[in-house]
C-alpha positions in Angstrom: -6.7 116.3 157.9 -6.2 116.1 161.7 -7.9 112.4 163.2 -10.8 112.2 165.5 -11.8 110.1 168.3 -13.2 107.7 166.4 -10.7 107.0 163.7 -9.2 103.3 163.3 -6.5 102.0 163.3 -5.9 101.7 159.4 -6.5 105.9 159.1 -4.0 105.9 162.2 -1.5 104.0 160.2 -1.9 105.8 157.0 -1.6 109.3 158.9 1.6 108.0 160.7 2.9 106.9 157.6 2.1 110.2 155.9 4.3 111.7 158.5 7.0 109.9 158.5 7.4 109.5 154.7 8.2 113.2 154.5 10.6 114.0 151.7 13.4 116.5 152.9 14.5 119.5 151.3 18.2 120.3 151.5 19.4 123.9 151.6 15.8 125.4 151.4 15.9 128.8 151.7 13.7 130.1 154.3 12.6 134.1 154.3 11.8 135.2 158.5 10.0 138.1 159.2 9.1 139.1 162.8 9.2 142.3 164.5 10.5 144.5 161.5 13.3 141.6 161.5 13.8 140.5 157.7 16.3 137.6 157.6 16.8 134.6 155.5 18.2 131.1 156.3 19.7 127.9 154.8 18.9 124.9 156.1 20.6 121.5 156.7 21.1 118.9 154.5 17.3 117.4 156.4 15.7 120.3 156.0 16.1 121.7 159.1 16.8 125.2 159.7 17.6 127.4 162.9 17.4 131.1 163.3 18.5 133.7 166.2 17.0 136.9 165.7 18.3 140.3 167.1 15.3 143.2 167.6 16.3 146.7 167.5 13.7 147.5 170.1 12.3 145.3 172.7 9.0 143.6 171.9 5.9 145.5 174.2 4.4 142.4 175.5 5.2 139.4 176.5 3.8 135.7 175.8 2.7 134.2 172.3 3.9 136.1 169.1 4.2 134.3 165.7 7.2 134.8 163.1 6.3 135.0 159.1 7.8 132.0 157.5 8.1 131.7 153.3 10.1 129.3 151.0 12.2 131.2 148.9 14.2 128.6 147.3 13.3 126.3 145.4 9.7 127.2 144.8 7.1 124.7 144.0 6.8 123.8 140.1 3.7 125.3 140.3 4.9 128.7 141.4 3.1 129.3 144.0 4.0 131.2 147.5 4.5 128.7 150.5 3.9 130.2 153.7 3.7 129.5 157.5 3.8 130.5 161.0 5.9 130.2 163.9 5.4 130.6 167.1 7.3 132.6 169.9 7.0 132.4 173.5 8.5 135.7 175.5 7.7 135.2 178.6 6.9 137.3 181.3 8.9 139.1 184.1 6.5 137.8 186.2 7.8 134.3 185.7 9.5 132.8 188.9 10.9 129.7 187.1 10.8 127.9 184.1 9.8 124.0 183.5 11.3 121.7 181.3 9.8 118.6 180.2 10.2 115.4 178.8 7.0 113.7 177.0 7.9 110.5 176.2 6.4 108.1 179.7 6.5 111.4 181.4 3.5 113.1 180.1 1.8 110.2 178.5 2.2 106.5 178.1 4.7 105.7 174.9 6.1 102.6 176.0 9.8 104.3 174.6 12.0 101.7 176.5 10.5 99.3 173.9 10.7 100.5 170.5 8.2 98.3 168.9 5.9 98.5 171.5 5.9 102.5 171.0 5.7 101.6 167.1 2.3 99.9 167.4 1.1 102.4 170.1 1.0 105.4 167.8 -0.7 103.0 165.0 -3.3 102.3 167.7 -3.6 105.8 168.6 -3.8 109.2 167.9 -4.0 112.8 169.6 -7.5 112.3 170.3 -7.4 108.6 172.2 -4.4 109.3 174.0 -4.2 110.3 177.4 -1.7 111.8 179.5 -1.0 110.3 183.1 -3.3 110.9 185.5 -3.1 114.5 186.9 -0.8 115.4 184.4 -2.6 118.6 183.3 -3.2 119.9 186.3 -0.1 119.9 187.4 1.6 121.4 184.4 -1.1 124.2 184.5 0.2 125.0 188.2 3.7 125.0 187.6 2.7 127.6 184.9 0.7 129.7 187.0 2.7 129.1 189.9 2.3 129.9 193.4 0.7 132.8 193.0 -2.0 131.9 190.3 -0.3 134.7 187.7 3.4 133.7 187.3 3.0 132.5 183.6 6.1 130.3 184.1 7.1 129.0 181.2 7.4 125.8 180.0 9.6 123.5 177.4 9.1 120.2 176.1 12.5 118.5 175.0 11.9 115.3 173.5 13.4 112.4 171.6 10.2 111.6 169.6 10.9 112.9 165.6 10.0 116.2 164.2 7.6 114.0 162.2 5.2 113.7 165.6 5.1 117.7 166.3 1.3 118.5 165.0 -0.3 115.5 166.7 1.9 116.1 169.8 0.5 120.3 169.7 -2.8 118.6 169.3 -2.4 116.3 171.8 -1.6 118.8 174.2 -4.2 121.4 173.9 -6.6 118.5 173.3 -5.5 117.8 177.4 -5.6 121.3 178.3 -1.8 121.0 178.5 0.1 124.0 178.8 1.9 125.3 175.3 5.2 125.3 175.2 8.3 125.4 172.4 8.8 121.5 171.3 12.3 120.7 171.0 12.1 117.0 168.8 14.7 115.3 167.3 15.1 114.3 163.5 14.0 110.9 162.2 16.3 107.9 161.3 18.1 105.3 162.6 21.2 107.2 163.4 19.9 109.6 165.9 16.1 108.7 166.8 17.0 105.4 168.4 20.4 105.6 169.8 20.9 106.4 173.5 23.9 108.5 173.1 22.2 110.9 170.6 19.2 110.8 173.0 21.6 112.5 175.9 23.1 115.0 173.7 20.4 116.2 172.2 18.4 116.8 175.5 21.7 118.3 177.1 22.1 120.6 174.0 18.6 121.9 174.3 18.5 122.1 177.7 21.7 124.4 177.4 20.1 126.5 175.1 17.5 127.6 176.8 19.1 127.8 180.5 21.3 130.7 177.5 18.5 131.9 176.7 17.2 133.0 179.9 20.2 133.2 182.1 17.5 135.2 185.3 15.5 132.3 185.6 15.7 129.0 187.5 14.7 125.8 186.1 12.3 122.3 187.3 12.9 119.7 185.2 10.6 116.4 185.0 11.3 113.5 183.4 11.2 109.4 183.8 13.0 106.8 185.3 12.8 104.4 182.0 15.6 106.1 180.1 18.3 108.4 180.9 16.5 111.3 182.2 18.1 111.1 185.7 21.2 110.9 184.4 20.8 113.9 181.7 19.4 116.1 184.3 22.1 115.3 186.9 24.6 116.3 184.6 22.8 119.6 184.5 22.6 120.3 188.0 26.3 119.5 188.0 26.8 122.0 185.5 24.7 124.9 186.9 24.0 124.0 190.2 22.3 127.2 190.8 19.8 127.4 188.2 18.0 124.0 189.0 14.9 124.1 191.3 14.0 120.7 191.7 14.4 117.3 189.1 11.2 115.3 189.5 11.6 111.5 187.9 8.4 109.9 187.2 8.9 106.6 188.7 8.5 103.5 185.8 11.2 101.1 186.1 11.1 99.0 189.7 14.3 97.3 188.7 16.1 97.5 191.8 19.3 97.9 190.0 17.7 100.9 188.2 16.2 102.2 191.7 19.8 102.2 193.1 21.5 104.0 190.8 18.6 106.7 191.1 19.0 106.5 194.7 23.2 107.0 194.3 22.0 110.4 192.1 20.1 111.7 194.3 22.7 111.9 196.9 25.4 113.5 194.3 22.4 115.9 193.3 21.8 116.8 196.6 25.2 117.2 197.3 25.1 120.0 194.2 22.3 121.8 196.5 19.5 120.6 194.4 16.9 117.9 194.8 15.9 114.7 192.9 12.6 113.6 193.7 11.5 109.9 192.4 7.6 110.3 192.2 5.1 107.3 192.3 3.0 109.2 190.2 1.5 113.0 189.8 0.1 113.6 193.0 3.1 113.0 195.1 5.5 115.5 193.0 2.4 117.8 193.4 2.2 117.7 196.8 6.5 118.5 196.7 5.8 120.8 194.7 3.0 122.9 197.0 5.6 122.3 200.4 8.6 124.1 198.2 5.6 126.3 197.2 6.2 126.2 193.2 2.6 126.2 192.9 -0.3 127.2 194.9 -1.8 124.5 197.9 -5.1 125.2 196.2 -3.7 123.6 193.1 -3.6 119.7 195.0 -7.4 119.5 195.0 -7.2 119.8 190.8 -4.4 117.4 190.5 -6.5 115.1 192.6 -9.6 116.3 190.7 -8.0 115.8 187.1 -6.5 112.1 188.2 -7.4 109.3 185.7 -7.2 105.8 186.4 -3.7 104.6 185.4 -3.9 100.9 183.9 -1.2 98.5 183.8 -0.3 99.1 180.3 -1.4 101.9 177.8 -4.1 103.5 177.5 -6.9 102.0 174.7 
């Protein structure tokens, strides 16, 4: 059962818990259907499977679709049919640009830096008492529509928070009125949720895969100053200097040591004939955003509009 506003923080635990004491299935076998495509899949030792389907014929619309999932091996004891859904973004060739997007101190407060910290913010909280950062929303919904109002740009969260955190972090989002967007998480355990290097090639490797995916379209990327966002995305732009836009770095670590060494990318980015812009907060990357016109001038007036108060610390 999903949590509501006024849970506390015992049913918070409890859920989290629920979550993360998920047992794993090695080498499930996973039936896909979508699109007259019928494939099946092994997964990994976790549980974890990953699928590229070819179409015969290209689909007839773009945007959401949804993929027919069913365990085929092993079945339940009690014999009965598991089934779920997938969702698929196509998006359309009215899309200008796509966005990619950290979550973690980027689109809401999680404290990441400091593990324990984050730890005893999701016991606190859940989808329903968490906010983003102020203007937030907004902003993402113009980068989707774009300058024009009708781009349907796309958008990709690629984040080092667990697989376990994906249906409170889809709530979360359409809770906020958050554009959708595929999740790319990470799995859970010591060995790759909490180490830095794992961190950098995970984001790299998804990053890569889509920028594959959809070799017509240019990229923005947002991210934070707290972790290595700055540097991950540099290493992009060095890669495929021509298929970044812009990098905006939410701005949450005034260590001057960490300010200079943002400072020393931004000059190697630029350099690469892309831009690194270290944002105070929404508004200002908003207002970047309008002069290199990746959304509509309009849009400003609902960033400023949708602008919560940002405390000191997280939200309560």
């Amino acid at each position: 059962m999903a949590p509501s506003a006024g849970e506390r923080t015992w049913h918070n635990l409890v859920e989290l818990y629920k979550r993360f004491e998920s047992d794993e299935v090695p080498q499930a076998r996973v039936r896909v259907r979508f699109a007259g495509v019928d494939e099946t899949v092994t997964a990994d030792m976790e549980g974890y499977f990953r699928i590229d389907l070819s179409l015969a014929t290209p689909l007839e619309r773009s945007g959401w679709h949804e993929a027919e999932l069913e365990l085929v091996d092993p079945l339940p004891r009690s014999g009965a049919a598991v089934r779920a859904a997938a969702p698929i973004l196509v998006p359309p060739p009215t899309a200008r640009f796509g966005v990619i997007s950290d979550i973690d101190d980027t689109v809401m407060w999680t404290n990441v830096t400091d593990k324990l910290r984050m730890v005893l913010l999701l016991v606190r909280s859940n989808a329903h008492t968490r906010k983003p950062f102020k203007g937030v929303a907004a902003f993402y919904r113009a980068l989707r529509d774009g300058a024009s109002g009708a781009e349907n740009n796309p958008v990709f969260y690629v984040s080092g928070s667990p697989w376990n955190l994906y249906t409170p972090l889809v709530e979360f989002l359409r809770l906020q009125r958050i554009p959708d967007g595929p999740l790319l998480l990470k799995d859970f355990g010591d060995h790759t949720l909490f180490a830095s290097g794992d961190q950098q090639l995970h984001k790299l490797s998804h990053i890569e895969r889509i920028f594959a995916r959809y070799p017509e379209l240019p990229f923005v990327l947002i991210g934070d100053s707290g972790e290595k966002d700055p540097e991950i995305y540099s290493e992009v732009v060095r890669r495929h200097p021509d298929r970044v836009r812009v990098l905006y770095i939410r701005s949450i670590d005034p260590d001057p040591d960490r300010v200079a060494a943002i400072d020393r990318l931004i000059a190697e980015v630029r350099e690469a004939g892309a831009q690194l812009v270290l944002a105070p907060d929404t508004e200002f990357a908003a207002a970047h955003a309008a002069a290199e016109g990746l959304i509509g001038t309009q849009a400003l007036a609902d960033v400023r509009a949708d602008k919560r108060e940002e405390l000191d610390g997280p939200p309560a």
